[in-house]
N, C-alpha and C positions, 0 to 999 in steps of 0.2 A: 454867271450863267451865259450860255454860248448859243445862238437860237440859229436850227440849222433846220430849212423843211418846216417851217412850223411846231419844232417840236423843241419841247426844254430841256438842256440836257446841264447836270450839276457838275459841273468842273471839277476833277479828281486833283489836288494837289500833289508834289509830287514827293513833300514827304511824307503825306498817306499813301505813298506806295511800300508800304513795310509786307513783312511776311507773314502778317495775323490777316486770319481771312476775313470779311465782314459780312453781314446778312445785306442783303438786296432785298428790298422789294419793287417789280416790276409789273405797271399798270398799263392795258393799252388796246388801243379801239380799232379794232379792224375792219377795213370797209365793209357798207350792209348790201351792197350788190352782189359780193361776192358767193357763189350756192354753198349749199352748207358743206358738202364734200372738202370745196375747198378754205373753208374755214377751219374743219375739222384738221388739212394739211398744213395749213400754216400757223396753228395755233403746237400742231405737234413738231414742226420745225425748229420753232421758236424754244418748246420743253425741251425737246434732245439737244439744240444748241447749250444751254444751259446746266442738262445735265452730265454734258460729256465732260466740263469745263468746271463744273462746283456739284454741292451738294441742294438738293433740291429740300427744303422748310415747310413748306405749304404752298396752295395752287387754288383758283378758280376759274372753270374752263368757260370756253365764252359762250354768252347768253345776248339775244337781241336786247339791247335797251333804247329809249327815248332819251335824247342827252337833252341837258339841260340849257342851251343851247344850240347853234347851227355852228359849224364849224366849216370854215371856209379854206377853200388848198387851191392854189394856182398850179394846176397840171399843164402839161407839154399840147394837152388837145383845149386847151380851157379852164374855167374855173369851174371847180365842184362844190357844191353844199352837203354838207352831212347832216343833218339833223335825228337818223337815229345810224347806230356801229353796234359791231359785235365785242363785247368788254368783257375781258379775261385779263389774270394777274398769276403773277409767279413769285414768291419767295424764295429766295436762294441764296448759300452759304459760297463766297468764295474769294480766289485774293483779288487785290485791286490789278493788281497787273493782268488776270482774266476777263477781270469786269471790264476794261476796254471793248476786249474783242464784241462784249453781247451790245455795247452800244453802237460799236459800228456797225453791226448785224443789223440792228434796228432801222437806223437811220438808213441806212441798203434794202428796207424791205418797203417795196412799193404798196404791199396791201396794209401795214399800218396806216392810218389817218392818222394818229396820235399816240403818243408814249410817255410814259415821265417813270423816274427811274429814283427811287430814293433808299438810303439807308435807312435802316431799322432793324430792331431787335427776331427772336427766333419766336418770344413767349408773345410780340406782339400781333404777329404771321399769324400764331396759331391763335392768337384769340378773335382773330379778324374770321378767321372758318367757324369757329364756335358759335359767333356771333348769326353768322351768316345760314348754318343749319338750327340755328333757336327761330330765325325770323322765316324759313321754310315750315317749320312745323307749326310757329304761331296760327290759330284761325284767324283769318280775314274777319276784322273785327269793323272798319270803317261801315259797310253796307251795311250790318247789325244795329251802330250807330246812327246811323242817318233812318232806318225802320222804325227806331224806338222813338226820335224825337218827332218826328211825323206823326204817329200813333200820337205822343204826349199831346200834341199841337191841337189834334182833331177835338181828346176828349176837353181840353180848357176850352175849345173853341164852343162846342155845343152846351157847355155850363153857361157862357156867356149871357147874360141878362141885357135883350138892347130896350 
């Protein structure tokens, strides 16, 4: 592992540089200052570099999140804290000798905070979206949860014999 920018990138061997293409997948946080305009720009920068270069598997486009952690970057004006980024991923089919290029891209792209770049299969890509449109349609069951055990609390509570 090679740590360049705060970010991990997995060392390509170089007799994995054969001519079978491999599945990528590509995670990565884009700063939360950025307006949405230009998130929406470099999130699509990122696809067309990708997809000019391989075959694009599956995608999820970036959504605000709370990371679970603060994430800390020594910039040229200072040091930045990230504690929430914009998180989008990309699956993609291609050879290793293209797969260079999107890393250097990466690591050249100032509005990433953070990237990690791993091999993985085609059926696991797509089952990470399946997943991920089951847990959009699930109803928000926690709030439900915490209603009913409150209710249950009251009624034991006024049975109580003091």
């Amino acid at each position: 592992m090679a740590k360049n920018r705060d970010i991990e990138v997995d060392a390509v061997e170089p007799e994995d540089m054969g001519a079978e293409p491999r599945v990528y997948e590509l995670g990565f946080h884009l700063d939360p200052e950025l307006p949405t305009e230009e998130v929406k720009k470099a999130y699509q920068t990122i696809h067309d570099l990708i997809s000019g270069k391989g075959t694009l598997v599956a995608e999820g486009e970036p959504e605000k999140i709370q990371l679970a952690y603060t994430i800390s970057r020594q910039e040229t004006t200072g040091r930045r804290d990230f504690s929430t980024a914009y998180f989008a991923w990309i699956a993609y089919e291609m050879l290793a000798t293209e797969h260079a290029d999107i890393l250097t891209a990466m690591n050249a792209n100032k509005s990433i905070v953070r990237f990690i770049d791993l091999i993985t299969t085609k059926d696991a890509a797509r089952h990470a979206v399946e997943m991920h449109e089951l847990a959009m349609k699930a109803p928000e069951q926690e709030g439900e949860a915490d209603a009913m055990v409150g209710t249950e609390l009251d009624a034991v509570l006024e049975n109580v014999v003091v």
